[in-house]
C-alpha positions in Angstrom: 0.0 0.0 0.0 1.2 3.8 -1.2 1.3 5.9 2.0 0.6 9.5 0.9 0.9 10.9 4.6 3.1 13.0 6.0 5.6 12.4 8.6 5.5 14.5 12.2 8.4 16.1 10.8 7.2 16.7 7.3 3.6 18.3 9.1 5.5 20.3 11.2 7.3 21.7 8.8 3.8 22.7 6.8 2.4 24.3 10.1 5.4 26.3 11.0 5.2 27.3 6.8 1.8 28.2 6.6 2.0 30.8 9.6 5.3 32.2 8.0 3.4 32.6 5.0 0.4 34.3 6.7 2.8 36.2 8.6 4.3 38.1 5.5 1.2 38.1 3.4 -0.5 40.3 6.5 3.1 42.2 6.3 4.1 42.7 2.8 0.1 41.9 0.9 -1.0 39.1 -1.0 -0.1 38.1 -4.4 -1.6 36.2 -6.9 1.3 33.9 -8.6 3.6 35.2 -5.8 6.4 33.6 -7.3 6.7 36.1 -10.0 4.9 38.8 -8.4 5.6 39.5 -4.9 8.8 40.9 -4.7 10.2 41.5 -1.4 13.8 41.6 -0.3 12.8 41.9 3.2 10.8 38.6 2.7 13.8 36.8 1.0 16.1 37.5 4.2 13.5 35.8 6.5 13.2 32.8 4.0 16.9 32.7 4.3 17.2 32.8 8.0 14.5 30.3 8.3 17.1 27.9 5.7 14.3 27.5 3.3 16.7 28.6 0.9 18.7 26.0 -0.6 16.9 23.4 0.7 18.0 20.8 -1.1 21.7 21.7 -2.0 24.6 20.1 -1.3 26.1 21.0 2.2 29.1 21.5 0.3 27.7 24.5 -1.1 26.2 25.9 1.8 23.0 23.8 1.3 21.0 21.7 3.6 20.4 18.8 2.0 16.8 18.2 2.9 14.8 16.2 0.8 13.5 17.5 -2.1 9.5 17.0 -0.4 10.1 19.4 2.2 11.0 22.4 0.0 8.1 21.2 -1.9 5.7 21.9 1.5 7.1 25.0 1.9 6.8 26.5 -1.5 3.3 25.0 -2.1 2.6 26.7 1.4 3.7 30.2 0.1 2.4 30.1 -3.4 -0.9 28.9 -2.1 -0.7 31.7 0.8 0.1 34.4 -1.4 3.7 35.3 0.2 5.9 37.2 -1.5 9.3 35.1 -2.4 9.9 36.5 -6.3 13.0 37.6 -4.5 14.6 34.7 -4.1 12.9 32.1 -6.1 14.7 31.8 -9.7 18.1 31.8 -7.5 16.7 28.9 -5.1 15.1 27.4 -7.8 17.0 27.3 -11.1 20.2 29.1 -10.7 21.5 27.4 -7.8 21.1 24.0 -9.1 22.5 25.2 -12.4 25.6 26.3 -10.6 26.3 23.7 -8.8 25.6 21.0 -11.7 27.5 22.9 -14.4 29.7 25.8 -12.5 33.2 26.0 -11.5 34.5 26.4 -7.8 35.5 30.0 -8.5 31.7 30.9 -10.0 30.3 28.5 -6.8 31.9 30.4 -3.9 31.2 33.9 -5.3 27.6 33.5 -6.0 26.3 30.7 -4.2 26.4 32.6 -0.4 24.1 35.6 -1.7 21.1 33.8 -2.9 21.3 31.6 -0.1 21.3 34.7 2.1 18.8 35.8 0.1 20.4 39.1 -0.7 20.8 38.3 -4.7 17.9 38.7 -7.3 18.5 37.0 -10.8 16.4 36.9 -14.1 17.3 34.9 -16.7 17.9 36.1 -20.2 16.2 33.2 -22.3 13.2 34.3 -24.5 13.8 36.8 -27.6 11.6 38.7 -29.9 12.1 36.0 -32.5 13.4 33.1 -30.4 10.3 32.2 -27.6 9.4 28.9 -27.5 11.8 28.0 -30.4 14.8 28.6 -28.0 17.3 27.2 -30.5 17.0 30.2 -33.0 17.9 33.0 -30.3 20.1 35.2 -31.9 22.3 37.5 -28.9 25.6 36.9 -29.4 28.9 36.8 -27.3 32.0 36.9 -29.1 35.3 37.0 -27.7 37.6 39.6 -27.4 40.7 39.3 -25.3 39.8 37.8 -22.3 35.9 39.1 -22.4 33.0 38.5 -24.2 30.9 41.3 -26.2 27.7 40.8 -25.9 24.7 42.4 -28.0 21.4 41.8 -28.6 17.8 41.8 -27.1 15.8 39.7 -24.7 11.7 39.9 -23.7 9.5 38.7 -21.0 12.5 38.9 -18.7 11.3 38.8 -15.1 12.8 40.8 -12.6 15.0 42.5 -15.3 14.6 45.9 -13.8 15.6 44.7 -10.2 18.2 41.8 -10.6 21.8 41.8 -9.6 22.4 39.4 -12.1 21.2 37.7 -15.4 21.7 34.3 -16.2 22.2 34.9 -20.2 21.6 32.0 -22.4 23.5 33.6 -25.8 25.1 32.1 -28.9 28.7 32.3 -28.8 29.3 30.3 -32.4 27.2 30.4 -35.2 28.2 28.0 -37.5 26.7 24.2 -37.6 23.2 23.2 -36.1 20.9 25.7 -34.0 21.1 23.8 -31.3 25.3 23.6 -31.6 27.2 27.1 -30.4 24.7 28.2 -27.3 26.3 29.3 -24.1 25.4 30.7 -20.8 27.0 33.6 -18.9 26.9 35.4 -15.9 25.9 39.0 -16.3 26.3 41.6 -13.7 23.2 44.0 -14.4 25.5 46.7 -13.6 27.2 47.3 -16.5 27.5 49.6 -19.3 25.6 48.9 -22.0 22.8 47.4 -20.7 19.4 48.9 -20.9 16.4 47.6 -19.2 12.5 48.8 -20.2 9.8 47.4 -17.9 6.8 45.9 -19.7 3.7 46.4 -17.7 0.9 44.2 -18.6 -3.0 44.5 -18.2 -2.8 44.0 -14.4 -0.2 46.9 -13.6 2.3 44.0 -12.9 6.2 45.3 -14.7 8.2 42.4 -13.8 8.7 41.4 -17.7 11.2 43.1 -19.2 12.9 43.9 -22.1 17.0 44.3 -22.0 19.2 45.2 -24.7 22.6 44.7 -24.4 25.0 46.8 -26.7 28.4 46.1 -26.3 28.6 44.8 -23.2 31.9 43.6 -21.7 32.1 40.2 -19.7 34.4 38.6 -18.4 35.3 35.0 -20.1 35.2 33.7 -16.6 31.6 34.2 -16.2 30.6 31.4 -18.7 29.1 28.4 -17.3 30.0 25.5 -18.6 31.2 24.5 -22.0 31.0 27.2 -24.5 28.5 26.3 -27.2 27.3 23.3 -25.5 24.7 24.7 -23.2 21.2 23.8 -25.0 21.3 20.6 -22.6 22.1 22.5 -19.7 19.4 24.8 -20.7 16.8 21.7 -20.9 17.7 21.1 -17.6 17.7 23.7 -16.2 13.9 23.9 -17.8 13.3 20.4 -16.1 13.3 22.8 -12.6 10.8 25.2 -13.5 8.5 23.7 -15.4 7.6 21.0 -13.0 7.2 22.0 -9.4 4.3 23.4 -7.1 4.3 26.8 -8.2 2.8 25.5 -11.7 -0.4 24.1 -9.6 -0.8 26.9 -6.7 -0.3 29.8 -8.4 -3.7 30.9 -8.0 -4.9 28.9 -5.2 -5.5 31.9 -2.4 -8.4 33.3 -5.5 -9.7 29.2 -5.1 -9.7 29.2 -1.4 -11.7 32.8 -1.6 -14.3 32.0 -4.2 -15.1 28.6 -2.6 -15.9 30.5 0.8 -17.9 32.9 -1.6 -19.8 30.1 -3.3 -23.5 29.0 -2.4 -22.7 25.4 -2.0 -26.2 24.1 -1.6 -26.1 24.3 -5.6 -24.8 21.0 -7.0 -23.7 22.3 -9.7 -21.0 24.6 -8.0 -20.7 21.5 -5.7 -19.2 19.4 -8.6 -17.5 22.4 -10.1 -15.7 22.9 -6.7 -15.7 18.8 -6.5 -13.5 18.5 -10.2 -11.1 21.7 -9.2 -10.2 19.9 -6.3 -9.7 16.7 -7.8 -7.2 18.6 -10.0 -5.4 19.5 -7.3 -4.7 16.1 -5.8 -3.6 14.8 -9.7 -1.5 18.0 -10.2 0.0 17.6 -7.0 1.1 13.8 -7.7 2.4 14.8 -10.9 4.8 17.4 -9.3 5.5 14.9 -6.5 6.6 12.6 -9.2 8.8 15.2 -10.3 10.3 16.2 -7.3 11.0 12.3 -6.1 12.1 12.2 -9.4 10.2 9.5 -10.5 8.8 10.5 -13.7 10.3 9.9 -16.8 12.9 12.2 -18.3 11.0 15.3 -20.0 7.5 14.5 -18.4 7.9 18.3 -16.8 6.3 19.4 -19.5 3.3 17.0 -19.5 3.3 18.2 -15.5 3.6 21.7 -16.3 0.7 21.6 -19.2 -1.7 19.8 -16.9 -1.1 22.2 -13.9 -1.1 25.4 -15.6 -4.3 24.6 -17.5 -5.7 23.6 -14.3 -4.5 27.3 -12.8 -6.7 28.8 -15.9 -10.0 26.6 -14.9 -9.3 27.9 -11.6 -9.9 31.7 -12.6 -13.0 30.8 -15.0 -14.5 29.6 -11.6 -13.4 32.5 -9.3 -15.0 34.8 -12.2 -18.4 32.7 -12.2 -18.5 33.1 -8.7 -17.6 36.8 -7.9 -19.4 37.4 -11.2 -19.7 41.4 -11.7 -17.6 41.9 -8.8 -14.8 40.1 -10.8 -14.5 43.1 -13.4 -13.7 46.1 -10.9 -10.1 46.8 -9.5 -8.8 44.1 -7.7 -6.3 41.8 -6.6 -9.1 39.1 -7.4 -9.6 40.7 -10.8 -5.8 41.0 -11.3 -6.0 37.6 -10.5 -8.3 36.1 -13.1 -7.0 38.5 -15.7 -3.4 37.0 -15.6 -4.5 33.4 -15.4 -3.8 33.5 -19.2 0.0 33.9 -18.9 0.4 30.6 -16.6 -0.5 28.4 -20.3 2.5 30.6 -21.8 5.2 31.6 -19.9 7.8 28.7 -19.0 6.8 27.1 -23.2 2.9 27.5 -24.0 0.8 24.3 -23.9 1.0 23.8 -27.8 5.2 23.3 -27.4 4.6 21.4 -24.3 2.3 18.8 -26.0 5.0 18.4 -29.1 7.6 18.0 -26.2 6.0 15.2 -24.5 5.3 13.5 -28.0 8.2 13.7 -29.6 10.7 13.4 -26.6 9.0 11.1 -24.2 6.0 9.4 -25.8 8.8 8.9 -29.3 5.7 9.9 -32.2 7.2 10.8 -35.3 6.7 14.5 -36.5 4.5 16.0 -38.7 6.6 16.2 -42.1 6.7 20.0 -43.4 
């Protein structure tokens, strides 16, 4: 028999979560998609001195080596609160790992201690105008010169451009052979010359997308990660972290927990509508528990990350049925159910995901052209 429970530990860990969570919603405001939306430095520090940063990284790095289902309860219990850890998360979540998997000691020791402190904000320089989901046509370019690179061109829908320390630039150093062939990633400090940032502020007055442009910009060679031009893999990995965790299923789950309070539950027809959200829930959650334990196969994140993120969108239809008029005024709540078509498109839209999980884990031939 499966046991699905929680140990003593593991619960006590949730309870002393959730009340951190509540503590700096009532402190810093709620969030809808708090991940990407509530920013606060002030909240990173205290998620540092609690160690719920670098949960899971090696000791060796200044980690704590906890298993990878207890920073799962914590981030599901501050994405479903509403906290705000934008801060830290792309550092705890993608950057770190990336580091440490593909980094050298000298890149490990100076970057490693300041997102685990908390006191570092990255973004990551991925999509471009005409390079989205199709991440193997991007077109920024680093060329050496002496012993930096120059770096110019343009990336979009970069979050937290405006406010990182740091950008974590996937650019193509060679462009000769196959797309995929002559990608690299580099360290940029978001401090230097050259480097332009304009905030994009969508429909709900959020601005953490950005736009950069980078003209001329002088890095040293020391900042790559990894092997120059053979990044794409390291790039799919580091992919394999964000697209299948909690905050793909939560996102919106303080606007659930509000609408289903709201909700006249002697109709049975909100009954079951409340009844299949839930449901969705519990498989989304086993699908990033799969992920986490790592237990699915390789590439299945985006099968997780499709299911969950579509789930996030029937979410909002519900909250707006239930709040009905009172979902079109000025609101967190309406913010809330206006974004919920973003969570289907940023991180690779549903459409790429589906090809993904054909073609890479279920092996279906493509479509000729």
């Amino acid at each position: 028999m499966m046991n699905f429970s929680f140990t003593d530990e593991q619960l006590a860990l949730q309870k002393r979560a959730r009340r951190v969570a509540q503590e700096g919603v009532e402190k810093f405001g709620l969030s809808n998609d708090s991940w990407i939306n509530g920013f606060s430095k002030e909240f990173a520090r205290i998620m540092a001195s609690e160690e719920w940063i670098g949960m899971g990284w090696p000791k060796e790095h200044g980690g704590f080596e906890r298993p990878p289902i207890e920073r799962l309860i914590v981030a599901e219990e501050m994405i479903g609160a509403g906290a705000p850890i934008a801060a830290m998360w792309f550092a705890d979540r993608q950057m770190g790992p990336s580091l440490i998997s593909y980094g050298n000691a000298d890149q490990q020791a100076e970057y490693l201690p300041s997102m685990l402190s908390g006191e570092s904000t990255w973004c990551i320089g991925m999509s471009e105008p005409d390079a989205g989901s199709d991440l193997a046509s991007l077109s920024t370019s680093a060329i050496i010169d002496g012993d930096s690179y120059i770096i110019n061109g343009q990336k979009i829908w970069t979050s937290f451009g405006a406010v990182a320390d740091y950008c974590y630039l996937i650019c193509r150093t060679n462009s000769e052979g196959p797309p995929h062939q002559g990608i690299s990633e580099i360290i940029v400090p978001m401090n230097l010359p050259g480097i332009e940032v304009r905030p994009i502020t969508d429909m709900t007055q959020n601005h953490h997308f950005c736009e950069i442009y980078f003209t001329d910009v002088r890095v040293p060679i020391e900042n790559l990660v990894g092997v120059e031009g053979q990044a794409f893999k390291q790039t799919m990995r580091q992919l394999e972290h964000e697209r299948g965790g909690i905050d793909r299923l939560v996102s919106n789950k303080s606007l659930f927990d509000l609408a289903v309070k709201r909700a006249d539950t002697t109709n049975p027809h909100i009954r079951q509508q409340i009844s299949r959200l839930e449901g969705g829930y519990r498989v989304g959650r086993l699908l990033v528990y799969r992920e986490v334990l790592q237990q699915a196969p390789q590439g299945f994140s985006a099968a997780t990350k499709c299911f969950c993120t579509e789930h996030e969108w029937r979410v909002a239809q519900f909250v707006s049925n239930i709040l009905g008029m009172e979902s079109t005024l000025q609101s967190k709540e309406a913010h809330g159910i206006m974004y919920a078509s973003a969570y289907t498109i940023m991180g690779g839209t549903s459409n790429i995901m589906r090809n993904i999980l054909g073609e890479r884990v279920l092996g279906l031939a493509r479509e000729p052209r």
